[in-house]
Wavefront OBJ file of the C-alpha trace (Angstrom):
o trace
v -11.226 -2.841 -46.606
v -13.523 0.286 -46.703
v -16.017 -1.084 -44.786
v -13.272 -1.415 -41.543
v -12.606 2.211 -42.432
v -16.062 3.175 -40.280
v -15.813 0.496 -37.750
v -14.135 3.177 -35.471
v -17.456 5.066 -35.770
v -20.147 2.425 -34.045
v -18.353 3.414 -30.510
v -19.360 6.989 -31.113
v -22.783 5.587 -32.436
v -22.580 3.389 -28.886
v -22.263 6.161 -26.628
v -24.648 8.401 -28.350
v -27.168 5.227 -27.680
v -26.633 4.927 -24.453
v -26.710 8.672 -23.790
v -30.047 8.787 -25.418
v -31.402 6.474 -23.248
v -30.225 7.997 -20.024
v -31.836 11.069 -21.163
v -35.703 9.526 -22.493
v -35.120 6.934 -19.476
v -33.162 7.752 -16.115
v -33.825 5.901 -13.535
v -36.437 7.390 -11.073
v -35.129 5.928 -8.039
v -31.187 5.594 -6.898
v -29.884 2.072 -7.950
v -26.409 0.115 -8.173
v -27.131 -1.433 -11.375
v -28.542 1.886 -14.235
v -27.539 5.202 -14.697
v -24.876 7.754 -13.407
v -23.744 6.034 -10.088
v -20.863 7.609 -7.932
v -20.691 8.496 -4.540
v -21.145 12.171 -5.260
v -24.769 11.196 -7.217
v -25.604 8.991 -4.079
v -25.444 12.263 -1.997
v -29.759 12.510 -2.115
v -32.278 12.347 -4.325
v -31.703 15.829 -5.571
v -28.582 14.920 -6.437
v -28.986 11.872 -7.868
v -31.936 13.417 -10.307
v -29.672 16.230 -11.067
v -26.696 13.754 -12.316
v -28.629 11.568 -14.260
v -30.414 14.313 -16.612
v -26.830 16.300 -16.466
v -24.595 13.262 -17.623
v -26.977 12.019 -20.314
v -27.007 15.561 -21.840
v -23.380 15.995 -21.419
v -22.835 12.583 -22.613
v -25.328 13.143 -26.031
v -23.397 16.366 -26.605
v -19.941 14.747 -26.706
v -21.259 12.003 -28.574
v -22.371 14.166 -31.480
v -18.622 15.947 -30.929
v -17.284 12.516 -31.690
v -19.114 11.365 -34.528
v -18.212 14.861 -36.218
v -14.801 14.278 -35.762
v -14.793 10.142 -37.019
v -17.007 11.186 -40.143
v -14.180 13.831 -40.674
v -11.955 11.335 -40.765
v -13.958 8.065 -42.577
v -14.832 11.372 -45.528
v -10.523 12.035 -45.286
v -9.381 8.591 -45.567
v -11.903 7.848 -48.253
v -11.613 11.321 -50.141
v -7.723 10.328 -50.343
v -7.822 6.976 -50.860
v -5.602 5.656 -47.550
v -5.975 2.412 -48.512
v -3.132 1.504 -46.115
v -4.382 -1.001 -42.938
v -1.843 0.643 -40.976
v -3.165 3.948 -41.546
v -6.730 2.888 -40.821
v -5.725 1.206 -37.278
v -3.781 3.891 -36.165
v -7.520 6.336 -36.843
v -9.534 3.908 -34.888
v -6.391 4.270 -32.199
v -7.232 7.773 -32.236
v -11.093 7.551 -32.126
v -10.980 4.735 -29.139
v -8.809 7.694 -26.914
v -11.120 10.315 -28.302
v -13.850 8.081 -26.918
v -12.273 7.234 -23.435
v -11.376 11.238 -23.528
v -15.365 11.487 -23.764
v -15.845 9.722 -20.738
v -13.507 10.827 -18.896
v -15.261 14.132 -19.859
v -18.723 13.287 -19.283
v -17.259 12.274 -15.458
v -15.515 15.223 -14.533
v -18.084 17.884 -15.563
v -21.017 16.433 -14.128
v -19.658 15.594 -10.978
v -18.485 19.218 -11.315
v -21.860 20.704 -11.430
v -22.822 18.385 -8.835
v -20.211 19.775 -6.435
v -21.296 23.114 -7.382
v -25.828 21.761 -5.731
l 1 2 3 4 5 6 7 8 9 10 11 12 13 14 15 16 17 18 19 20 21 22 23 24 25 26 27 28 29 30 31 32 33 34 35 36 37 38 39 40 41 42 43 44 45 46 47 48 49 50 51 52 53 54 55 56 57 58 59 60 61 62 63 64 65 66 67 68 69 70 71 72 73 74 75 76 77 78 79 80 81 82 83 84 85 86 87 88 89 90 91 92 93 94 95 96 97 98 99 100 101 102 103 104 105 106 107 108 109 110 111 112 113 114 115 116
């Protein structure tokens, strides 16, 4: 049962993955299969170079946000003893949404900035 308790935590772990390898490898040229892709990124190269080390940082950033905020709650749970499943599904409830919130996040502010090039 405590071992569930941090499951929540490897999609925090997941995104910071992925936005460390945006960041140590964007893609060089534009391309419909890696990296930040939306019409707005598309624009030019500029763009599209600006978006890709943007998003990655943005996306590392929130990433470490979220992992703060699931070890708060794996230390909580475990400091108090929830031993309850219910308890512990309705956390990784919360941490999923925190984790969509993240992307959702990551996508507005970059293509923010890049409405701002």
């Amino acid at each position: 049962m405590k071992s569930i308790k941090f499951m929540p935590m490897m999609l925090g772990v997941l995104l910071l993955v992925i936005g460390l390898i945006f960041m140590y490898f964007p893609p060089k040229k534009m391309n419909a299969v890696y990296g930040y892709r939306t019409p707005r990124s598309y624009g030019s190269q500029e763009c599209w170079d600006f978006a890709q080390k943007y998003s990655a940082k943005v996306m590392v950033i929130s990433s470490v946000c979220l992992l703060i905020i699931c070890g708060a709650v794996c230390y909580i749970e475990y400091r108090f003893c929830v031993h309850d499943l219910s308890a512990v599904i309705v956390n990784g409830i919360l941490i999923t949404i925190l984790s969509f919130i993240e992307i959702a996040m990551v996508l507005h502010l970059t293509e923010r900035a890049l409405a701002k090039l």
